[in-house]
C-alpha atoms as one frame of an Amber mdcrd trajectory, in Angstrom:
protein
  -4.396 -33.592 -30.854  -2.236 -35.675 -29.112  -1.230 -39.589 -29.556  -3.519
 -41.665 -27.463  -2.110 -42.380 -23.412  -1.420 -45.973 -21.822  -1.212 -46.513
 -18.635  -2.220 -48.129 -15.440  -6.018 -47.266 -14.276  -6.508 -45.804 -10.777
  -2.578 -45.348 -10.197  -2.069 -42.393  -7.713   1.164 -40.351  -7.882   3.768
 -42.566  -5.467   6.628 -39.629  -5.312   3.639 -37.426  -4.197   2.302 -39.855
  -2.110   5.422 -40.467  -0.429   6.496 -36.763   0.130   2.867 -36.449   2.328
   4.073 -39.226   4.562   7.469 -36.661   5.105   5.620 -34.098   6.326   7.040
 -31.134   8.217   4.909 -27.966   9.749   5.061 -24.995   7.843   5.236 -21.782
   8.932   1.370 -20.512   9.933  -0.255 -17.939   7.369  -3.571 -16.197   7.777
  -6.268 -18.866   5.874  -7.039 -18.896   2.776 -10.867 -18.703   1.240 -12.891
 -21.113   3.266 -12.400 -24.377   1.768 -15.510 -26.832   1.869 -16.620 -29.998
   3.803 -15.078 -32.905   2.758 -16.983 -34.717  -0.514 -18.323 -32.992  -3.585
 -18.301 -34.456  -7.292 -16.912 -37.949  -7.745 -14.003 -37.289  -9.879 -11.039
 -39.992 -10.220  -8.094 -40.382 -11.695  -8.017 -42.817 -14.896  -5.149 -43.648
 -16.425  -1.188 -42.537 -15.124   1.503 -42.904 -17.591   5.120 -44.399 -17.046
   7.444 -41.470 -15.017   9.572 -39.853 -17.233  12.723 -38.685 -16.164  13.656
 -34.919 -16.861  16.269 -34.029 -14.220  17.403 -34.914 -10.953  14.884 -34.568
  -8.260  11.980 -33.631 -11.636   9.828 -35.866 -13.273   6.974 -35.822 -15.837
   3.826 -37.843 -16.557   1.021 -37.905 -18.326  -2.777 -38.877 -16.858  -6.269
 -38.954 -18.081  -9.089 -38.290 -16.071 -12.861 -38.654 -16.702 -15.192 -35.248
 -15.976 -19.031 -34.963 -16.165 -17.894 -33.761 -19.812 -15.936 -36.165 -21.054
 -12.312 -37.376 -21.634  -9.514 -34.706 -19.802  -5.700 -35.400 -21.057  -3.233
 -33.840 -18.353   0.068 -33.316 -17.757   1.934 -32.975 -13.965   5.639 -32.468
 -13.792   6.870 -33.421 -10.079   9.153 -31.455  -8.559  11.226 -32.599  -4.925
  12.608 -29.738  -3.373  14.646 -31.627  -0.888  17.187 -32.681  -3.789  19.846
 -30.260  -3.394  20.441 -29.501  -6.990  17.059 -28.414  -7.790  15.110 -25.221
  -7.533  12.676 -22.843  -8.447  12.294 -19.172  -9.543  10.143 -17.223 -11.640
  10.183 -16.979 -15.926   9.963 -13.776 -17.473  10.637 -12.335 -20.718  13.036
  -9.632 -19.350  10.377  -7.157 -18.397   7.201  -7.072 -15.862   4.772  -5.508
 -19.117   6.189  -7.735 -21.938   5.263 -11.043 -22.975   7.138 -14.235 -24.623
   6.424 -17.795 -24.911   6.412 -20.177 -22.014   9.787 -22.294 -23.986  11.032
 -19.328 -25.091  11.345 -18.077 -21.426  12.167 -21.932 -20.381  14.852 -22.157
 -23.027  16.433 -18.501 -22.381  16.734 -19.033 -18.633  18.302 -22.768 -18.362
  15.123 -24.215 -17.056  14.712 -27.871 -17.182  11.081 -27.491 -16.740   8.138
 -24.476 -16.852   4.516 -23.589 -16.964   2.369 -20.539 -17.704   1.496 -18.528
 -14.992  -0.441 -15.265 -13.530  -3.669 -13.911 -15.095  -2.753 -10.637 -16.982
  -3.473  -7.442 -18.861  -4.046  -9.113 -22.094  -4.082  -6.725 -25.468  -2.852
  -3.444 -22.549  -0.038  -3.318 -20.820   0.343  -7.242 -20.468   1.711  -6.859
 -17.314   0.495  -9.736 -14.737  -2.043  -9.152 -12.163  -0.802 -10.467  -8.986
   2.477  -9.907  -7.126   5.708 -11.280  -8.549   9.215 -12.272  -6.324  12.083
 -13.413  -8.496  15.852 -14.476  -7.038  14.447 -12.955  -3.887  13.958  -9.633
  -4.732  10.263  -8.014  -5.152   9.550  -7.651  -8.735   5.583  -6.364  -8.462
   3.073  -5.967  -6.383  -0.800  -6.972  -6.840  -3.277  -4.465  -8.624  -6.809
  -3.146  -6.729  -8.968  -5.992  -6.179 -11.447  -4.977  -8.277  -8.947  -5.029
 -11.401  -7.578  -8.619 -11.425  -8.386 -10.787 -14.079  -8.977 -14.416 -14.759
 -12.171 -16.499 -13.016 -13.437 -15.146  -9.979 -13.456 -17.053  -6.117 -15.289
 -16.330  -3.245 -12.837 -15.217  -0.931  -9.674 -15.159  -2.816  -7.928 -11.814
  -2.631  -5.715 -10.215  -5.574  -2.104 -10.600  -3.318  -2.350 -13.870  -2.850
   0.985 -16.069  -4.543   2.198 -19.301  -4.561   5.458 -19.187  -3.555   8.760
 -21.124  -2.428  10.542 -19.621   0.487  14.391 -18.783   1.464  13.523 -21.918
   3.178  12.931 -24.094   0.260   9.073 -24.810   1.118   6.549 -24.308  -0.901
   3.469 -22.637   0.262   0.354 -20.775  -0.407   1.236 -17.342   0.843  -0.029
 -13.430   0.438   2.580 -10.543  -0.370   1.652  -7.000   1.135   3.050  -3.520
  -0.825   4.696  -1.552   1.944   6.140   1.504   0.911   6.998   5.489   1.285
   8.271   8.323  -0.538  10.070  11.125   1.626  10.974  14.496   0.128  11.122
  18.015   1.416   8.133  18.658   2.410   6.882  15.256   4.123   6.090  11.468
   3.769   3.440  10.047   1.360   2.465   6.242   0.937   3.917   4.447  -2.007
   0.380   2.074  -3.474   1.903   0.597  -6.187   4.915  -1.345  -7.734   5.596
  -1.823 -11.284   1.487  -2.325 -11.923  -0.920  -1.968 -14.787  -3.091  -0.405
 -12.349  -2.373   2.454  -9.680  -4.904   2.784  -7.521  -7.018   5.701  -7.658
  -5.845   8.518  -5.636  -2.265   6.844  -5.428   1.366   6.671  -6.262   2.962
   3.871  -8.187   6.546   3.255  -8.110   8.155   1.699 -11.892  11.499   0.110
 -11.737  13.822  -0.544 -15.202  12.674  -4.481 -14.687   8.520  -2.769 -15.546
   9.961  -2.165 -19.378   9.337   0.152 -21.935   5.369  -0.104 -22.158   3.633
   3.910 -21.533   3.656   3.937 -18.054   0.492   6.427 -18.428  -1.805   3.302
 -19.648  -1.431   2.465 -15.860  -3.280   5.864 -15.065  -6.228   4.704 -17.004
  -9.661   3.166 -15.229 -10.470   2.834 -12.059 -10.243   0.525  -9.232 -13.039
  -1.750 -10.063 -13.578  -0.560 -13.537 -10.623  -0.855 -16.849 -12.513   0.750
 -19.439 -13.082   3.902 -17.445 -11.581   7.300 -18.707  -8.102   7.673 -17.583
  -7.448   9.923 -14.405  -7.225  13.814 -15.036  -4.775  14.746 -12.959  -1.154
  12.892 -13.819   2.592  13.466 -12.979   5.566  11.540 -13.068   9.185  12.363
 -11.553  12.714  10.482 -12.056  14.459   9.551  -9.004  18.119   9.485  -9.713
  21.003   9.497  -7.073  18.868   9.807  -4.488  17.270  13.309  -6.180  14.917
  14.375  -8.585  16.131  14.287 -12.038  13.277  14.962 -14.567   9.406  15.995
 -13.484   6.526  16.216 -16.226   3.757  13.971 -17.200   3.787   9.824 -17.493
   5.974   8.520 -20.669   7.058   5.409 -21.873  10.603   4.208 -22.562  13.256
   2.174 -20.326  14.076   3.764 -17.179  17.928   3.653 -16.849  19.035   1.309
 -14.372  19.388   2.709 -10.763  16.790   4.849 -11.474  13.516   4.331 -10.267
   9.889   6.558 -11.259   7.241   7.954  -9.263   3.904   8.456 -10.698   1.038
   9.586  -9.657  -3.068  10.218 -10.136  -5.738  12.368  -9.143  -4.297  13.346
  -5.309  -1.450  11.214  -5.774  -0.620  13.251  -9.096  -0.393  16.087  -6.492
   1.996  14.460  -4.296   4.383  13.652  -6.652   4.368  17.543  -8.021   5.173
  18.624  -4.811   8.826  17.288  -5.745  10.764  19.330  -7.465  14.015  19.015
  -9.534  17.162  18.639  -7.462  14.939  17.843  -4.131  16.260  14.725  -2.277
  14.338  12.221  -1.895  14.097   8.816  -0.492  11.735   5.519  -1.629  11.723
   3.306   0.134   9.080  -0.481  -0.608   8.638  -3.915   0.158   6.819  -6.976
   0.060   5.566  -8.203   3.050   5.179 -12.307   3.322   1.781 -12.799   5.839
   3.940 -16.398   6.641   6.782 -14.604   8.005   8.757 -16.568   5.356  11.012
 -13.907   3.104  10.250 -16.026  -0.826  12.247 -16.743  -3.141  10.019 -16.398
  -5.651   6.605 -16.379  -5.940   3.755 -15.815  -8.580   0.074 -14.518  -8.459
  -2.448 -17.494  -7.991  -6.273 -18.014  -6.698  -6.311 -20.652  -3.432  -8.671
 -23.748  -5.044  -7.223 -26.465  -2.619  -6.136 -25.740   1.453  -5.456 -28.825
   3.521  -6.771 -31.341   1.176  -9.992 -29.502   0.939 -12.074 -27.666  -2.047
 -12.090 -24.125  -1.751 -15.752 -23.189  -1.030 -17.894 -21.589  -4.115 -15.243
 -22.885  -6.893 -17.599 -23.107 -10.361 -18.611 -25.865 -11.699 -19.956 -25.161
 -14.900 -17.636 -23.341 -17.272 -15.045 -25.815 -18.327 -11.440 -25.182 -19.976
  -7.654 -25.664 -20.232  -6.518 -25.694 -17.030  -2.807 -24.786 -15.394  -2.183
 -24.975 -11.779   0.662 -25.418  -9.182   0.440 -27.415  -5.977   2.371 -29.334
  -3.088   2.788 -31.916  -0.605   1.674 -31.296   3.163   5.006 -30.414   3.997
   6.013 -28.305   1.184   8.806 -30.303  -0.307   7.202 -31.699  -3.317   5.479
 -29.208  -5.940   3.423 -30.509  -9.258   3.230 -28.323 -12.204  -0.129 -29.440
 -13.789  -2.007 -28.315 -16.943  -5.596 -30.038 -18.338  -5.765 -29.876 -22.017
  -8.956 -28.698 -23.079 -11.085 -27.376 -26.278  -9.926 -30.484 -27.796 -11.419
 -33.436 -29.432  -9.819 -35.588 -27.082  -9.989 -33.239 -24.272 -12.843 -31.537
 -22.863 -11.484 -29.217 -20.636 -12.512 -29.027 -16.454 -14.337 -26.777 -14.092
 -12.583 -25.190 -11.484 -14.321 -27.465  -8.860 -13.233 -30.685 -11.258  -9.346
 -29.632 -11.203  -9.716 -29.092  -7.268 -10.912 -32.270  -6.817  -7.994 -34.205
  -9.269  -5.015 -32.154  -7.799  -6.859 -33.257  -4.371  -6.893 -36.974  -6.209
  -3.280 -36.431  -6.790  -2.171 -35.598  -3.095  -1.284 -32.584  -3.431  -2.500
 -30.319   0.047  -2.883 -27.306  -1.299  -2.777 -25.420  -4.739  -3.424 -22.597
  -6.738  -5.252 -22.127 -10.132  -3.005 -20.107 -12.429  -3.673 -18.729 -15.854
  -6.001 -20.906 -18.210  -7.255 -21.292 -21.509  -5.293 -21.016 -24.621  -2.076
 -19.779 -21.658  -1.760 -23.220 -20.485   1.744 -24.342 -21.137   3.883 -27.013
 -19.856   7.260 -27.561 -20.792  10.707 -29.853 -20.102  13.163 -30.645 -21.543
  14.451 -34.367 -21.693  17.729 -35.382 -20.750  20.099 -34.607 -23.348  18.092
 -32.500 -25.194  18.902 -28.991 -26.264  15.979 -27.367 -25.744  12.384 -27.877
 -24.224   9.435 -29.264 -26.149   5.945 -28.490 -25.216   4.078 -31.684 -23.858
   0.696 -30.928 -23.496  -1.544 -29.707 -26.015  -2.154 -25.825 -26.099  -5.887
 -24.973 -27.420  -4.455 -21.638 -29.380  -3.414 -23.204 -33.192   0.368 -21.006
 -31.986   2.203 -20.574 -28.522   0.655 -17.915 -26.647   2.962 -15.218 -25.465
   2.148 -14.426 -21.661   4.228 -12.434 -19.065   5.485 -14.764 -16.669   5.612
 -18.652 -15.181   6.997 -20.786 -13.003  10.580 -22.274 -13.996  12.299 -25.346
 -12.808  16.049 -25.260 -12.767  18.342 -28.507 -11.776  21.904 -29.016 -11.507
C-alpha cells in the first residue's frame, strides 16, 4: 500500500494536452477494432499529482481516479518524442523465451524509464505472444490467433503492436511474418519466428536471440487449443553458412550466433526433412508494417482506444491492475500508464474504465498491455543509480515477465 496522493482535482495532463494541439498526420494503417460512439460510463479523473522530473523530454505523475468500484491509484510517465535526446526501444532479458524483472531489464539496459509489456506463455516457454521489433530489427513474430493470451476484444487480432517508427511517431500498427525457405528441391513458406507456437502444419524459424528454452515445447497444441497433445510428426535442421549443418528432431540449447533453425510439424515436419546435410539453403523473413512505416521497435498490444474513441465490446465487469501505452494525435507524445489494483486502496479497472481515463487523459489512441500482478512501472530519478518501482505491484515480489517498453534519454 502506498502513501496517500495530493493533488489538484479535475487537473488534465497539460504536456499531453499540449502535444494534441501539435498535431501532425500519420501515416494511414488499416483500422483497428471498431471503436464505439462517442459516450459510455462517466469516468473522470480525480486527483493529478505535482510533475516529477525524470529526464529530459520524460516526466512522471501520479493520479487517482474514481471507478464504479471504488478508489483507482495510477501512475503515467510522459514521454515527448520530439526532444532529441530521448527515445524508445524494447526491454528484454537477453532472450525472446526468458523472463526478468521489469527494473532489472530497466536497470541492465540504461533506461531512464520502463513498463511491463506483452501477454505471454506464463509457466511454458514464457515467450510473449505478439510480435516484437527491437533497434529495428524483427525479433518475433505473433502466434495463431487462437493461441494468444491475456483478455479477449472483439476485433483485435494477435499481430497487432504498438510501436514507434524510424520516423519517431508513435502509432498503433500490425506486423505481418513474411518469409521462405529455399533448398534443393523447391520453396516452402516460413509461418513462424522465434514463437511459442508454430502453427499447425508449419515451419518456424528460431534465431540465437529465442534462447535456450526446448524449442520442441513450441510443437505442442494446436492453433486454437495449448493443452492439446504435441504434433506427431517433428524435425528440426541447423542452417549454418548458408547450408545444412545438423538435421534430427527439435532440442533445446543456444543456437550459435549466425546460425539460424528450421523446425517443423505435421507437413511442415516434412518440409524441413526434405533438407539434407550439406544442401544449400537460403531463409529468407520479415516483418511487414501495414503503415508502411519500417519500426523501431514495437511490442504486442490489444487496440482499446482509436481516435479518441472506446474500442467497441471492451468488458466492463472484470476489474484489475492495469498497464497500457498510449499517444497524442500526432504521435509525438507517448504515456506509459499502469492502475494499481487488488489493493486496499486500489480497486483495480475494467477494460472499458481504463479506455475511458487514458481517453480522459488525451491520449488518441492506446493499447492495453499485460495486466495483473505484470503491471510494472519504473524510473529512475535524476541522480539516482538505479530505478525504483512507483506504483504498487499486486504480486507480494516483482514478477518476472519477458519483455516491456524502455525509455532511454540522453
Amino acid at each position: 500500500m502506498r502513501a496517500p496522493r495530493i493533488g489538484r482535482a479535475r487537473e488534465v495532463f497539460a504536456l499531453l494536452a499540449t502535444a494534441v494541439l501539435m498535431f501532425v498526420p500519420a501515416a494511414e494503417v488499416p483500422t483497428p477494432p471498431s471503436p464505439t460512439p462517442e459516450g459510455g460510463p462517466d469516468r473522470v479523473l480525480g486527483e493529478v499529482g505535482p510533475m516529477s522530473p525524470v529526464a529530459l523530454g520524460v516526466t512522471h505523475r501520479d493520479f487517482v481516479t474514481t471507478a464504479a468500484g471504488g478508489r483507482v491509484m495510477g501512475d503515467v510517465v510522459d514521454v515527448d518524442l520530439t526532444h532529441p535526446e530521448v527515445r524508445t526501444d524494447l526491454l528484454t532479458p537477453g532472450a525472446v523465451a526468458a523472463r526478468a524483472p521489469v527494473a532489472a531489464m530497466a536497470n541492465g539496459s540504461g533506461a531512464v524509464a520502463g513498463i511491463n509489456g506483452d501477454f505471454f506463455d506464463i509457466g511454458r516457454t514464457n515467450a510473449p505472444a505478439g510480435p516484437a521489433v527491437t533497434r529495428g530489427q524483427p525479433l518475433k513474430a505473433a502466434v495463431p490467433h487462437g493461441r494468444r493470451m491475456g483478455p479477449a476484444v472483439p476485433g483485435a487480432e494477435i499481430d497487432y503492436v504498438f510501436a514507434v517508427g524510424v520516423d519517431r511517431v508513435g502509432r498503433i500498427d500490425r506486423l505481418r511474418l513474411e518469409g521462405q525457405v529455399t533448398g534443393k528441391g523447391g520453396t516452402f513458406p516460413v509461418r513462424a519466428l522465434n514463437q511459442y507456437a508454430v502453427p499447425v502444419g508449419g515451419v518456424g524459424v528460431f534465431t540465437p536471440d529465442w534462447g535456450v528454452v526446448d524449442r520442441a515445447r513450441t510443437l505442442c497444441g494446436t492453433d486454437v487449443d495449448r493443452d492439446a497433445p504435441c504434433a506427431a510428426e517433428q524435425a528440426e535442421v541447423l542452417v549454418h553458412d548458408g547450408a545444412v549443418a545438423m538435421a534430427g528432431p527439435p532440442v533445446g540449447g543456444r543456437i550459435p550466433d549466425g546460425d539460424v533453425v528450421l523446425t517443423g510439424r505435421d507437413e511442415g515436419a516434412a518440409a524441413v526433412r526434405s533438407l539434407r546435410v550439406g544442401d544449400p539453403v537460403t531463409v529468407a523473413y520479415s516483418l511487414v508494417p501495414a503503415s508502411g512505416v519500417q519500426p523501431q521497435f514495437a511490442i504486442g498490444g490489444t487496440p482499446v482506444l482509436v481516435d479518441s474513441r472506446l474500442v467497441a465490446g471492451l468488458d466492463d465487469r472484470a476489474r484489475a491492475p492495469r498497464s497500457a501505452v498510449g499517444m497524442s494525435r500526432d504521435g509525438r507524445h507517448i504515456a506509459l500508464v499502469t492502475l494499481d489494483g487488488r489493493q486496499s486502496d486500489s480497486v483495480g479497472a475494467t477494460l472499458a474504465e481504463l479506455a475511458t481515463l487514458l481517453r480522459e487523459m488525451g491520449l488518441d489512441d492506446a493499447v492495453n498491455l499485460d495486466g495483473g500482478g505484470s503491471s510494472t512501472l519504473v524510473h529512475r530519478a535524476p541522480g539516482a543509480p538505479e530505478v525504483a518501482v512507483v506504483n504498487d505491484p499486486s504480486d507480494p515480489s516483482a514478477r518476472l515477465v519477458p519483455n516491456g517498453i524502455g525509455v532511454f534519454a540522453g
